[in-house]
N, C-alpha and C positions, 0 to 999 in steps of 0.2 A: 273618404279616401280620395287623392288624387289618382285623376284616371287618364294617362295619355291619350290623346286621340285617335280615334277608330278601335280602341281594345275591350272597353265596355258597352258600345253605344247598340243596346239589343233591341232588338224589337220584337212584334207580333208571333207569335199568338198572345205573350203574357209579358209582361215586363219585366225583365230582369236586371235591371239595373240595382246596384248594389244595396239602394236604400230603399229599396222597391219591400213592403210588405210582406211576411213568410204569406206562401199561398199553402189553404188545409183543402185539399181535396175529398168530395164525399165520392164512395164508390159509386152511391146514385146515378150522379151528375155525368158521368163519361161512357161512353160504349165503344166497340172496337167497330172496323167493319166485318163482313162473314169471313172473308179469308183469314188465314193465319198469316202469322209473321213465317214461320217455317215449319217444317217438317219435323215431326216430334224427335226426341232425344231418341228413342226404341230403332228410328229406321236405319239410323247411323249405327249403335252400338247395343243393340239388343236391349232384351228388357233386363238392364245392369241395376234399374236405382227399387228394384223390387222388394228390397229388403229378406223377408226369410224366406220370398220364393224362390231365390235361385242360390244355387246351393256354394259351400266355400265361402268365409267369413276374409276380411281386411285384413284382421290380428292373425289371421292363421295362412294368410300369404306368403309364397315365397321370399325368403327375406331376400331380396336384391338393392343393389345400391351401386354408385357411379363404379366402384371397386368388385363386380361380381364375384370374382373368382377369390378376392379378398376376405369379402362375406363369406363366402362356403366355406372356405379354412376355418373362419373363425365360428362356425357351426362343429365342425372337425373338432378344434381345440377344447368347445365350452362344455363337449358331451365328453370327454374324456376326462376331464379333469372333475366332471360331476362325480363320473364312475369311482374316479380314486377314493372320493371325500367318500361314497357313500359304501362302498363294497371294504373301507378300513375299519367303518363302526358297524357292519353287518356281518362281517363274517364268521363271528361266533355262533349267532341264530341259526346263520345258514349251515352250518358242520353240524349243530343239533340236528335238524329238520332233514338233512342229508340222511344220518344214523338211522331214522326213523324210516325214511323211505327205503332204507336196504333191509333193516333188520325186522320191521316190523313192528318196532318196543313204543314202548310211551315215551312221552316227554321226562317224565324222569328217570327213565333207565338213559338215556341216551344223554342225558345230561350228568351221571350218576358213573357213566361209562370215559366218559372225557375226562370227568375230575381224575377217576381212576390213572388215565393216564398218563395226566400232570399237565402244569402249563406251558412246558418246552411244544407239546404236541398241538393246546389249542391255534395255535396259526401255521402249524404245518399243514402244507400247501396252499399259505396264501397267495405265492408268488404268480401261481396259474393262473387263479380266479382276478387276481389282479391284473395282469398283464393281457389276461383275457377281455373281462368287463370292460379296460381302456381303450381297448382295441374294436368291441363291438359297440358299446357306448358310442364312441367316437362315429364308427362307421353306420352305426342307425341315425343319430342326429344330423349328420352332415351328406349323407349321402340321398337322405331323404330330401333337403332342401336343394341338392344339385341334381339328383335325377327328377323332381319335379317343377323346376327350371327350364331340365333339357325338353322333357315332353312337353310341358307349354309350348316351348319356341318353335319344337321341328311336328308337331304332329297339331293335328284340330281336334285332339279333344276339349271338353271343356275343364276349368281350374279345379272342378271336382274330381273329375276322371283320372287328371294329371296326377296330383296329389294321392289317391289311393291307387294307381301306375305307381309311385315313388317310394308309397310306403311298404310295397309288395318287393319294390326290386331291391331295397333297404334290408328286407328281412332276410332276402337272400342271399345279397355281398355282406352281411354279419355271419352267413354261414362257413365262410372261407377263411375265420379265426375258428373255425371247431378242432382244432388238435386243438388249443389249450383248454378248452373245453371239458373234451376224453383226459386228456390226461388230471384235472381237476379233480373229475369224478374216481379216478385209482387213485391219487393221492390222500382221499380223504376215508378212505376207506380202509381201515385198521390189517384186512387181512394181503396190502399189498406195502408195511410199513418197513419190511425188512429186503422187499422186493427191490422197491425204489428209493432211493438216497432222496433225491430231490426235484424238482420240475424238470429242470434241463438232462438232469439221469432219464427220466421218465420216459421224455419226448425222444429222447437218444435210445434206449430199450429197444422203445416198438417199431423203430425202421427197419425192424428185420424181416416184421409181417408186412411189409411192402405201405407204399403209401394209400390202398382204400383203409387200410387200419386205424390212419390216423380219423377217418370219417363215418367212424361205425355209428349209427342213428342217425343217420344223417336227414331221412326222413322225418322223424321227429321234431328234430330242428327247426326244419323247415314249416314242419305243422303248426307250430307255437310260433316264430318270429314271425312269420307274412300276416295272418290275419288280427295276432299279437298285436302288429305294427300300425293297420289299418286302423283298428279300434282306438287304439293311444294317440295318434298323431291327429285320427277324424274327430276323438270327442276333448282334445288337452286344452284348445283353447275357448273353445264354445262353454267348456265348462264356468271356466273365467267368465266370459261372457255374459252368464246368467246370472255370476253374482252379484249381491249389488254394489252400487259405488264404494263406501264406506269398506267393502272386505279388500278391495282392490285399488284402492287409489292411496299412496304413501309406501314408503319403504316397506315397514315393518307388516302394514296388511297387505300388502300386496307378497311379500313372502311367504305370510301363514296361508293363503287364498294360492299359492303356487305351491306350498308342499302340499295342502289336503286334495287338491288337485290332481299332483302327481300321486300322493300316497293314496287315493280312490281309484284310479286307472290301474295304475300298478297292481294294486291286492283284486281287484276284480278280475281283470285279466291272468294272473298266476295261480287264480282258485277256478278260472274257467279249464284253463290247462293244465291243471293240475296231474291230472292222471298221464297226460301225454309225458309229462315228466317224469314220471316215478320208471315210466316201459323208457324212456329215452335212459334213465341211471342205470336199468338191469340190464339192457343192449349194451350199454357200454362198460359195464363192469367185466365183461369178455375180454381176455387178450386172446386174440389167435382164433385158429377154428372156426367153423360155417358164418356166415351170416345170416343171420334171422330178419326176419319180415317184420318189421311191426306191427303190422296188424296180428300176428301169430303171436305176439311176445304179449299183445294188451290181452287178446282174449284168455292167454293162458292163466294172467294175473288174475284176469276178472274173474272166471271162474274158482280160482285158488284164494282170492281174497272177498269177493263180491266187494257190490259197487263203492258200500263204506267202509271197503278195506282199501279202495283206490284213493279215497280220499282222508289215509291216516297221516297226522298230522298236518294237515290243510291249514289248522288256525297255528299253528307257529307261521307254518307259508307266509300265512295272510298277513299275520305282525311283520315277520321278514320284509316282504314286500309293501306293506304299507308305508314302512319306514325308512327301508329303504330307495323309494321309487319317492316317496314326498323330497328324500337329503337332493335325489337325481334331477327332481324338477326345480327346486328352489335354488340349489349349487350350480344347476345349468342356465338359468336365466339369471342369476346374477354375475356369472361367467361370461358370459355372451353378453349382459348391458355394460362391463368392464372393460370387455375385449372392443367393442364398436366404440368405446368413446375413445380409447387407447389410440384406435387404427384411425379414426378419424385426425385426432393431433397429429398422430405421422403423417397421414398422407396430407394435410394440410402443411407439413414441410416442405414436401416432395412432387407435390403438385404445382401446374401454373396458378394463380390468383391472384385477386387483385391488392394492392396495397392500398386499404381504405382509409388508412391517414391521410393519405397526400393523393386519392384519387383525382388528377384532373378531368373535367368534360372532353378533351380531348385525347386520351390515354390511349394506344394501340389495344384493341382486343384480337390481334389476331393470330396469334400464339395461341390463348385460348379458346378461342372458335373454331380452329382450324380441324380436330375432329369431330367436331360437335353436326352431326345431321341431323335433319329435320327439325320443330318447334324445341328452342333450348328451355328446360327446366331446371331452377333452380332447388336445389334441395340437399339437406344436411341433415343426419341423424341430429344432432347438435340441435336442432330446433326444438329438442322436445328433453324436458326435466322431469324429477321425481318434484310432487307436490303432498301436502299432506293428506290423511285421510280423509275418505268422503270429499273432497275439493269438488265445485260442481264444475269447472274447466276442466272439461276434458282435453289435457294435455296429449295424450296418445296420439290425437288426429291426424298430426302433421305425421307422422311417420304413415298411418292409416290413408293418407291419400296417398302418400307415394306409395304405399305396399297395394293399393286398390287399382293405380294406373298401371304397374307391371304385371298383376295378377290377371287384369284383362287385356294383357298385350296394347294395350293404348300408346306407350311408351318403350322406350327400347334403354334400360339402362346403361346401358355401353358407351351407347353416343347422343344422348340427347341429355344428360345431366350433367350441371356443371353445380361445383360447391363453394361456397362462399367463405370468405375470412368474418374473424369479428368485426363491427362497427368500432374505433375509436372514438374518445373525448373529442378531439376534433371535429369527428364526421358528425357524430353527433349534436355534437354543440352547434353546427349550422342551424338544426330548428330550436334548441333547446338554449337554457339560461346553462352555460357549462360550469358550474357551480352545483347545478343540480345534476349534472349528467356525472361528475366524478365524484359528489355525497354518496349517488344508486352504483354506482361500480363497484365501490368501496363499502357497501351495506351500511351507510352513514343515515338513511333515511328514519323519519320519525316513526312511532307505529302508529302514530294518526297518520302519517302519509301512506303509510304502507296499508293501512285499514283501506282507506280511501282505494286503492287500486286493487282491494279484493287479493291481493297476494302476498305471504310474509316473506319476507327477502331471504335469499342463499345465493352461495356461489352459482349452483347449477341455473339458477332462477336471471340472474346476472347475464351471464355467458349467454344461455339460449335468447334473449332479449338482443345482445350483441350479435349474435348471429344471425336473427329475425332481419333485423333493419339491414346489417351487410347485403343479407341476402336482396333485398329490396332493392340495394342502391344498386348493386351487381346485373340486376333485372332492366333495369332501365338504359345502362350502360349497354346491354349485351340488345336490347331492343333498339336502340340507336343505329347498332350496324344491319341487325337483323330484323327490325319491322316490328319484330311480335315476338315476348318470352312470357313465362310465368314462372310463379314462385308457389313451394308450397306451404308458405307460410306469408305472415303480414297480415297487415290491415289493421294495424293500433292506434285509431283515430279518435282517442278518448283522451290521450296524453296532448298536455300543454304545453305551454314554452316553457314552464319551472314544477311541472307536477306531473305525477300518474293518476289516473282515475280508470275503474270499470277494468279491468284487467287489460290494459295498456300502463306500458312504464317509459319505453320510450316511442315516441308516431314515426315509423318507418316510412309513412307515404310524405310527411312531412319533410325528413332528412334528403330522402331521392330528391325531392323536388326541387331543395334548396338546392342539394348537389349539384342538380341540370341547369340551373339560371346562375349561380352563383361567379359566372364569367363570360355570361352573356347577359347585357345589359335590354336584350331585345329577345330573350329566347323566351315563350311562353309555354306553360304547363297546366292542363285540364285536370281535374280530379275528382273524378267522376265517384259518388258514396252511395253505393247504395244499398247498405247495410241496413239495419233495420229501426237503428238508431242512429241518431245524427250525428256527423263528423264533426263533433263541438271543438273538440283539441285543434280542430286542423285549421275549422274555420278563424281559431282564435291567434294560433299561428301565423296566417298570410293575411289577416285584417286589413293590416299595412302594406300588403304587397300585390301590385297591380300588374307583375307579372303570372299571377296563377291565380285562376278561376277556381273558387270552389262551388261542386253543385252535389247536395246532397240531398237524396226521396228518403223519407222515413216514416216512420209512423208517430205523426205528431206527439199520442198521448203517449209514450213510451222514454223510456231515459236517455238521454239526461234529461231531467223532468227541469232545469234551467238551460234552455239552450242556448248556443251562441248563433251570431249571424254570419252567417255562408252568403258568397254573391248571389246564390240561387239556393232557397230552402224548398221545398216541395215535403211538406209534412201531410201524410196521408191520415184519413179516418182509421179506423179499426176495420179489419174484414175484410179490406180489399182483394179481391182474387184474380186470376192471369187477365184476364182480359182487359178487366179495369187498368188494372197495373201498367199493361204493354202500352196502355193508347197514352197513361202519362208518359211514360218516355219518348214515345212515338210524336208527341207533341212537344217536348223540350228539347231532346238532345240534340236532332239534329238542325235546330237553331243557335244555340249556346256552340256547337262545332261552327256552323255557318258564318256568327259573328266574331267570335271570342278569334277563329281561327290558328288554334293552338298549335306548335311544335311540337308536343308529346302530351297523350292522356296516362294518367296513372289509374287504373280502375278499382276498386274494391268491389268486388264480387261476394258481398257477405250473402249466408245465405241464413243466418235467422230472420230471414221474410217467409220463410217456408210454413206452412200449414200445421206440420209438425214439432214445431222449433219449441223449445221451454221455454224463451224469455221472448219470443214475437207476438204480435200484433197481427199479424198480417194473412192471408190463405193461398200465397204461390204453392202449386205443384211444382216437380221433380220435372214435368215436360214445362209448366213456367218458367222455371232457373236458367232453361235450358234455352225457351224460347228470348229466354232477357239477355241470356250473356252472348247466343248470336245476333241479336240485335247490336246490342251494343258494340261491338268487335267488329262486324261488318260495316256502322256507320264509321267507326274510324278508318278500316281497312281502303273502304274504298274511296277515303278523302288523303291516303296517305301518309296518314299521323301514327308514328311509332307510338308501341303501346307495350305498358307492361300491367299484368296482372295480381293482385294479391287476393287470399281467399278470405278475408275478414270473419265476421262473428256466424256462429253456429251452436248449437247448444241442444242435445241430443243423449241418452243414456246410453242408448243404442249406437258402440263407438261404429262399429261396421257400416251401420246406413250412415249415421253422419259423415262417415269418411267419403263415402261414395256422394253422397251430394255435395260434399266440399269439391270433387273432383269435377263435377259437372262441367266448371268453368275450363279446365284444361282439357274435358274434351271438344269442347266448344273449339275453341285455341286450335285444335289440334288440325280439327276440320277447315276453321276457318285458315289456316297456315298451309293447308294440303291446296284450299285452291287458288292461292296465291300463288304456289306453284306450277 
């Protein structure tokens, strides 16, 4: 490679001159001195990267996103529209199981009782139940994610506290649909069929008993929705959680793994309160007249029926609600991943962004910076696809670290996230052969190419890939004015100039980089890998180009098991642990900064170097990742070199802790950006 003068000419401690030997470091061979580089990850942000010690999962975070109040609606919408789907095919069981809890009968008198009646009657009084279910559906789904939002923001408890705070105050703004409710209960009930014409006759009737009338049980209610709510919301997505890959990852298992989910919660919790149910139908089958106590109304039952007459017909309940609460869970998350890609394409109408066809290096960002406080994060539901089952990418992550940095207040979604457009063939095509960049748009790719990169090609697979690298170039753009951003996605340094490999399709650190030099003939760029495996794509990318240093630490014996040459390889032994690890960086980087003296570092922040990682090599800790990415970020900060971040490889079952150790690096960022200030 031709090398202008004064850009490669590195020296001591090791040679890094382009053609300079990869160096294999043995952990042996290097020690740190006593001190640390810094202060553990714990004193800044408590002990977050604990995994099942601290309580409150990634997946089961508030869903927040640059659009807050946007998201909560569409919580609003996706519980509503569950209820429709699922209270249209239930509420036959439910009118059986009803007859039984008033009358006392079997399931074949009460089924035996309805025929009798005909089918003009079986959906008299759906209109209640429906109007009702949509209305408290709605408001337990969405009121749960905005009131444990609000407690987060305005109160210290912690994300667990909040959350069961949310699911409590959810149970009780569901209670304030109870006339449709009561009046559900007289509609379904044969000996008020001539009483009441129909819902809205109904609700009209009983304004005469003043309005506690309409809230007669209202106790009851309350008994069964708050700790109802608690148990559903604390155990719906941990449940997930534990299953394994293969139930959960792909369209079709991830839906069967989302209704037996909901249909397990649901029939458990409607058989736990089951009896609170049966005293809440006979309180409310009352028009007019005293109000009873419920505790007076369950003992009388109990007594009159003993305890296995409280729980007659329980197993229709259980069918009811099995089936019904699996339609609620599976109709509402597929509702809700409908609703976020929908609101996404609009608000990427309607919002500033950048146009990444024709982004110039000198483009005004300050339209879009100008709300934007403290460290900008770039981030897009959009980053993240359906892949097929069992897939061992863990695709979720990216939503998983931004749902991990709002969950622990680290971040402020309001004002510190910005969203990216797609990458273009153009944008693109700066690192790539564009031939190959519009075959992968167009799913034109071979399946020997697509074998190679570990992923079979779709639209969603497309776009999120487009989105990835936008977001990247977005990040360097917005670090240009602002010093310091990060992305929650990136770091595909396995893709080449005319291929994908290793689950990279297109190198996002690649495209930035072109993007930044591509009009300056003197502008240089660092790119810093230190992922666990080598930056082959990248290195093979800028071969030719002596305006960007590449310097990648990995673990030699690890893939790509054919490397390429990087101006600086640092391939480690197997085993290395923090200390080893810190003193090589501690003796490169801030040489390769010293000489190289770059315009902008790109960093990859992978964190399959971690001890627990599937596909690593290596034995960083959670306080290692932590002590590498302040190093790192610090040696750039304080030589002045704008920096953008990506979170590279990780690999993890455990989507929760992995999300959290992907975030490591933006809380590093976050600190390190607090005392810039």
């Amino acid at each position: 490679m031709d090398t202008p003068t004064g850009t490669r000419r590195l020296s001591s401690p090791f040679d890094l001159r382009p053609n300079a030997p990869r160096l294999v470091l043995k952990f042996s061979e290097v020690s740190l001195p006593a001190h640390s580089l810094d202060t553990p990850l714990e004193d800044h942000f408590g002990p977050i990267m604990k995994g099942h010690e601290v309580g409150g999962t990634a997946v089961d975070a508030v869903r927040a996103s640059p659009q807050t109040g946007v998201d909560e609606w569409r919580e609003y919408v996706a519980g509503g529209g569950a209820a429709l789907v699922a209270i249209t095919i239930t509420f036959p069981i439910n009118k059986t199981m009803f007859r039984q809890q008033v009358h006392n009968i079997s399931p074949a008198e009460a089924v035996r009782q309805l025929r009798v009646e005909g089918g003009m009657h079986l959906y008299r009084g759906l209109l209640s139940p429906l109007l009702m279910k949509i209305s408290t559906q709605s408001i337990m789904f969405g009121s749960y994610f905005q009131y444990s939002r609000l407690i987060q923001e305005h109160t210290h408890l912690t994300p667990t506290y909040a959350k069961l705070m949310g699911a409590v105050l959810a149970g009780v703004s569901e209670a304030c649909m109870m006339p449709l409710e009561r009046v559900q209960v007289l509609m379904q009930d044969s000996k008020f069929h001539t009483q009441f014409r129909n819902t809205p006759h109904a609700l009209y009737s009983i304004r005469v008993y003043g309005l506690r009338e309409y809230y007669r049980g209202l106790s009851a209610i309350l008994l069964r929705n708050c700790p109802g709510n608690v148990i559903f919301f604390g155990s719906r997505e941990r449940i997930k959680a534990a299953l394994p890959d293969t139930w959960t990852t792909g369209t079709y298992a991830s839906n069967i793994s989302d209704f037996f989910g909901g249909a397990f919660l649901g029939a458990l919790i409607s058989t736990m309160f089951y009896p609170v149910n049966v005293t809440k139908t006979h309180l409310q089958l009352q028009v007019g007249g005293p109000f009873l106590q419920f505790r007076a109304v369950f003992k009388m039952l109990l007594e009159e029926r003993g305890l296995r007459g409280m729980f007659r017909g329980v197993h229709i309940n259980y069918t009811r609600s099995f089936l019904s609460w699996g339609i609620i869970n599976v109709s509402y998350e597929n509702l809700s991943h409908l609703l976020r890609h929908a609101l996404a394409e609009i608000m990427s109408w309607t919002r500033l962004t950048i146009p990444f066809s024709t982004a110039p290096a000198s483009l005004d960002l300050s339209p879009i910076l100008q709300g934007i406080r403290g460290l900008p994060i770039i981030h897009t539901e959009s980053y993240v696809c359906r892949l097929p089952p069992g897939h061992r990418f863990q695709m979720r992550k990216f939503r998983g670290v931004f749902q991990s940095l709002v969950q622990d207040r680290v971040i402020d979604a309001k004002t510190q996230v910005i969203e990216p457009l797609r990458a273009s063939v153009e944008l693109a095509g700066l690192a790539h052969d564009t031939q190959y960049v519009e075959r992968f748009y167009a799913g034109e790719t071979s399946r020997e190419e697509q074998r190679r990169t570990g992923f079979e090609w779709s639209h969603g697979l497309a776009s999120r890939v487009r989105y990835e690298t936008g977001g990247t170039v977005l990040s360097t753009r917005i670090s240009l004015e602002r010093g310091l951003s990060c992305s929650t996605g990136g770091g595909t340094h396995h893709a080449g100039p005319d291929y994908g490999s290793g689950y990279c399709l297109i190198n996002d650190i690649a495209v930035a980089a072109m993007n930044l030099i591509r009009n300056d003939p003197n502008f240089k760029v660092l790119i810093i890998d230190l992922d666990v495996h080598q930056g082959d794509g990248t290195a093979l990318i800028f071969e030719n180009e002596p305006r960007v240093f590449t310097l990648s630490v990995h673990a030699e014996k690890n893939f790509p098991f054919r490397k390429q040459k990087s101006d600086l390889d640092l391939g480690l032994e197997d085993g290395l642990q923090d200390n080893e690890y810190l003193q090589v960086l501690q003796e490169h980087i801030p040489v390769v900064l010293d000489q190289f003296r770059p315009d902008f570092v790109l960093y990859d922040a992978g964190v399959d170097v971690h001890e627990a990682d599937a596909l690593g090599r290596l034995k960083l800790s959670d306080n290692g990742l932590w002590r590498r990415d302040m190093f790192i970020l610090k040696e750039c900060m304080k030589r002045g070199v704008p920096t953008s971040t990506v979170i590279g490889g990780g690999y993890d079952k455990d989507l929760e802790v992995l999300s959290r150790r992907h975030s490591i690096i933006h809380r590093a960022a976050i600190k390190i950006h607090s005392q810039m200030q």
